[in-house]
VOGU-3710 file (C-alpha; in Angstrom, 3 decimals, decimal comma):
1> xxxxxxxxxx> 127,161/107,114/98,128  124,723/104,613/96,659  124,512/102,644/99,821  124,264/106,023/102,164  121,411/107,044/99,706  119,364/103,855/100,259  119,720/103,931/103,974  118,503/107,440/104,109  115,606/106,126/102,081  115,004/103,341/104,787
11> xxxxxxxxxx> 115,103/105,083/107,624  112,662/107,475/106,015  110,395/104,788/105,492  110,903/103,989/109,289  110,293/107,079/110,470  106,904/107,158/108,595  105,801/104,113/110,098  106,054/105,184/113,501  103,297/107,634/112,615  100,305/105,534/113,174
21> xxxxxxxxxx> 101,444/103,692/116,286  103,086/106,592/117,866  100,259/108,836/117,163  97,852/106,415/118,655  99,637/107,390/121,980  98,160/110,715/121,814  95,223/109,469/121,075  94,918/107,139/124,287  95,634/110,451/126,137  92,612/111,816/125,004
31> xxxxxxxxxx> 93,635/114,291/122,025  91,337/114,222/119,397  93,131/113,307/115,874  92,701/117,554/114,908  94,387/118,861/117,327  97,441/116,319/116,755  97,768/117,064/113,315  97,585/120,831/113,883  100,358/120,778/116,098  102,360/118,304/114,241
41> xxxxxxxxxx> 101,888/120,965/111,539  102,531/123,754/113,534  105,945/121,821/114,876  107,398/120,908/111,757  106,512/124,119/110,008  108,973/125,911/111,660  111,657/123,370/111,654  111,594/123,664/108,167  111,288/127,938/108,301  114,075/127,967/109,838
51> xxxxxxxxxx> 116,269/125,289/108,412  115,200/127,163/105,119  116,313/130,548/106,622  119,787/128,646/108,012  120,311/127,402/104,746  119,988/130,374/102,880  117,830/128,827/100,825  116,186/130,778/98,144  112,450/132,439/98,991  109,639/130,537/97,439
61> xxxxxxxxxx> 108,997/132,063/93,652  105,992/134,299/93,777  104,169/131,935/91,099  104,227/129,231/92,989  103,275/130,681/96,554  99,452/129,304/95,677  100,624/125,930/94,754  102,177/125,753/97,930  99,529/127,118/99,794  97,156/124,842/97,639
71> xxxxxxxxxx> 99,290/121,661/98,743  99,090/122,677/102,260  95,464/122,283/102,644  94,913/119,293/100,510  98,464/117,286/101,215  98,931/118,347/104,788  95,947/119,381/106,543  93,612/116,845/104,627  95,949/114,325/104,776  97,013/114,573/108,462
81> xxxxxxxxxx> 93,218/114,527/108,913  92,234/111,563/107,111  95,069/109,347/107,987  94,904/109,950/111,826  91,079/109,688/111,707  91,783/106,237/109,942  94,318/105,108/112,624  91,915/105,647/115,096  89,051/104,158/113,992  90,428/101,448/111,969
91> xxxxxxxxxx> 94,269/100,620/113,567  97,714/101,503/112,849  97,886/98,777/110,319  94,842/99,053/108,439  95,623/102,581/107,945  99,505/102,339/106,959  98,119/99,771/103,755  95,170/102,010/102,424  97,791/105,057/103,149  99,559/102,742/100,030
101> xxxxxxxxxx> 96,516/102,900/97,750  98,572/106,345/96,651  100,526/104,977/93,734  97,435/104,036/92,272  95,274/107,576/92,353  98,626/108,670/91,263  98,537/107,269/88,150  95,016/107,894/87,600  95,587/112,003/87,847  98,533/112,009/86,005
111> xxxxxxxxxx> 96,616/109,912/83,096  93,412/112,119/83,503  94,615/115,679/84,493  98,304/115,436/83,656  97,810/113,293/79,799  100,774/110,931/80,424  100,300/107,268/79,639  100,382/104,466/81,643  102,515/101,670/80,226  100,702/98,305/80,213
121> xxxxxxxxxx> 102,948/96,837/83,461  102,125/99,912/85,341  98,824/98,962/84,870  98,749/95,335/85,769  101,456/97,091/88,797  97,998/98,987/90,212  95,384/96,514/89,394  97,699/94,417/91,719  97,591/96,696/94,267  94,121/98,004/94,574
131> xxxxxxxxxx> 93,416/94,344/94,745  95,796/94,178/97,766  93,899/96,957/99,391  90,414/95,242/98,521  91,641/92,428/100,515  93,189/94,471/103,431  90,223/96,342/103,966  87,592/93,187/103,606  89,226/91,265/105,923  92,020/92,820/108,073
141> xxxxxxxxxx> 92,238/91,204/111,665  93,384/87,796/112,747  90,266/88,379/115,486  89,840/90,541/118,343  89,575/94,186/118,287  93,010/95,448/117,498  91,701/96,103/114,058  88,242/97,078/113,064  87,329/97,410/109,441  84,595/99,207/109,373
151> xxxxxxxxxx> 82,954/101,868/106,312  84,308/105,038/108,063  88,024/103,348/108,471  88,002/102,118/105,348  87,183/105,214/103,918  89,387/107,518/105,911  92,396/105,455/104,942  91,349/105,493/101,252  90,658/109,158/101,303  94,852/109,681/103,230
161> xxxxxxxxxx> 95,977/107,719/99,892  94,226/110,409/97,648  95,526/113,063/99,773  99,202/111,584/99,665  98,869/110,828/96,017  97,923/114,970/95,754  101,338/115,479/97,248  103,308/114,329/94,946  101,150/115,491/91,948  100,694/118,783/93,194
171> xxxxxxxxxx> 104,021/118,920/94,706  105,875/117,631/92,079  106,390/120,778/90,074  106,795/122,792/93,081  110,353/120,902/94,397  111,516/121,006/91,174  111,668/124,934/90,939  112,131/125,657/94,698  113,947/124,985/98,184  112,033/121,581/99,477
181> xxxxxxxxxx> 112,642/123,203/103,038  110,726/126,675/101,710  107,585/124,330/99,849  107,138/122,382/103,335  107,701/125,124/105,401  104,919/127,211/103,480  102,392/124,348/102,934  102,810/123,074/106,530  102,246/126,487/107,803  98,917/126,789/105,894
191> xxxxxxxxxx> 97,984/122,978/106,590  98,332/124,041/110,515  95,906/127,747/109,687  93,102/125,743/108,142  93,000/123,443/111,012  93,641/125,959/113,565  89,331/126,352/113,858  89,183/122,599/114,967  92,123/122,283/117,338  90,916/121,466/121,127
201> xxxxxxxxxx> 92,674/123,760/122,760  92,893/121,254/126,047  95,731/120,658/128,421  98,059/117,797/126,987  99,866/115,373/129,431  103,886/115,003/129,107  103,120/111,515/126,990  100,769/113,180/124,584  103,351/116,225/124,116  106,322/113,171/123,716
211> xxxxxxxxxx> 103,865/111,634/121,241  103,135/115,000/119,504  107,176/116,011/119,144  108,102/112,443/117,936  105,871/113,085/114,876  106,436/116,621/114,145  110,561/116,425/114,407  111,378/112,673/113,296  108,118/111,254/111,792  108,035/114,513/109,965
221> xxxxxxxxxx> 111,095/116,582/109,551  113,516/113,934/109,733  111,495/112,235/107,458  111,077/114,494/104,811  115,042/115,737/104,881  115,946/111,926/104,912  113,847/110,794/101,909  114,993/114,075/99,863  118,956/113,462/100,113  118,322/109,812/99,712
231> xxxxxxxxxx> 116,500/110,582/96,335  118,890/113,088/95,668  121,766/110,328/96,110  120,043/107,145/94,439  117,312/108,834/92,145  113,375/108,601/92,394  112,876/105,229/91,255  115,168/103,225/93,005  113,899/105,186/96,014  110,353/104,284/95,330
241> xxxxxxxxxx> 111,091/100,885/95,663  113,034/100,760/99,322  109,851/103,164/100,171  107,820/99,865/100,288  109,193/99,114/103,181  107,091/101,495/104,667  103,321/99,949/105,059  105,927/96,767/105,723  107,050/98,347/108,605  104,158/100,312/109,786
251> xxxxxxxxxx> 102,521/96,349/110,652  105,683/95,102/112,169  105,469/98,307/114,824  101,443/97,862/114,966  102,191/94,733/116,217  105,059/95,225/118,740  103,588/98,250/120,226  99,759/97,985/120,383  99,110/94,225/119,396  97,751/94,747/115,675
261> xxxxxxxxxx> 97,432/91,755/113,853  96,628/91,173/110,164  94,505/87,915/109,431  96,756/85,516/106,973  94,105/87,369/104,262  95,248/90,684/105,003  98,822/89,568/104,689  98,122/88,278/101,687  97,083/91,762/100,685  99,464/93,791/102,200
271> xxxxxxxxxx> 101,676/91,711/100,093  99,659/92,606/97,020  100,058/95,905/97,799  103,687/96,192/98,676  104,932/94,363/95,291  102,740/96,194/93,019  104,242/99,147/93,859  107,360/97,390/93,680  106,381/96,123/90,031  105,476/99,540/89,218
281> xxxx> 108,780/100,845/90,583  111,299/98,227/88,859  109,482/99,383/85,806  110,432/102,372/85,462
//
């Protein structure tokens, strides 16, 4: 069971790093980073309606319909946003290692708006990992353009990190009391309303559509039901540390499918960033 649970947990982590490369395929076809994440939204919302209403899962409690609806604009819709939007200005790479500056806004809003401590490794565990990111960002690419750092990059990448960290602080409270298939299905569905306004609504070639289904069933769906089981199986914290192999990943398929390369700097950094979430995680 142990060993099933970590594998889910890695092939989670693999699924999520296809996002930026695959996504970048849509992109090349011309569809602005909007109107992929609406209808990666869109997609996956009703996957998960109606693996909810397969399931016989319970409805979403009443209280929490806001909080849902709350972590669907900020967690799905601003997220999708920013992190696309970084991919394509900055590189799958680039974007997958800011995407891990999460852990450490995490900590800050559950100090600050959530009053729980941080214990002096977790600390050291950040510091270790923003400095990581400082690094990535400064001085990403071995040369050429596969990777540009530039302000806007940099800053849509940091601002997907707050976003993601907003998941799990928003959403943490939310899949404890209800269905995980009836909070996605809910906050997807309102991520893919607000962005409705913005979509182009232009037609899509067969590779952009391939591009757009890849994210919405297995960079998405089979994402989110893999990680959940595995962390039902092995527990959050051993989870959060085969998660690292995520941003790990997300450079090895940069690489192998569009040519991303990190200087021997940004290495350096991604490693910074990779083990001080891995610090943080063994801690706990």
């Amino acid at each position: 069971m142990s060993r099933h649970g970590a594998s889910l947990i890695a092939l989670a982590a693999l699924q999520w790093a296809l996002l930026g490369p695959v996504a970048r395929v849509a992109f090349a076809e011309g569809v602005p980073p909007l109107t992929v994440a609406f209808w990666r939204a869109s997609i996956a919302a009703c996957l998960f309606a109606i693996h909810a209403s397969l399931t016989r899962a319970h409805p979403l409690r009443r209280t929490d319909r806001l909080y849902a609806m709350g972590l669907g604009v900020i967690a799905v819709a601003g997220l999708y946003v920013a992190y696309f939007e970084a991919v394509r200005l900055g590189g799958a790479a680039l974007s997958a290692i800011l995407l891990y500056s999460a852990p450490v806004w995490v900590a800050i809003g559950a100090h600050f708006v959530l009053r729980e401590g941080v214990a002096r490794h977790e600390a050291l565990a950040l510091l270790l990992t923003l400095g990581g990111v400082i690094l990535v960002a400064l001085v990403p690419a071995a040369g050429g353009a596969q990777i540009e750092v530039t302000p806007a990059a940099i800053a849509w990448g940091l601002g997907s990190g707050i976003a993601y960290a907003m998941y799990f602080l928003i959403g943490r409270p939310l899949f404890a009391h209800n269905a995980p298939a009836r909070v996605m299905a809910w906050a997807l569905a309102t991520g893919a309303v607000v962005l409705a306004p913005f979509v182009s609504w232009q037609w899509l070639t067969w590779r952009a559509w391939g591009a757009i289904a890849f994210l919405a069933t297995v960079a998405t769906y089979g994402a989110y039901l893999a990680n959940a089981n595995g962390i039902r199986l092995i527990g959050p914290s051993r989870a959060s540390t085969i998660a690292t192999l995520e941003p790990v990943l997300a450079v090895i398929a940069a690489y192998l499918l569009w040519g991303e390369r990190l200087s021997i700097i940004g290495l350096v950094g991604a490693g910074a960033v990779v083990g001080g979430v891995l610090w943080a995680a063994r801690g706990r």
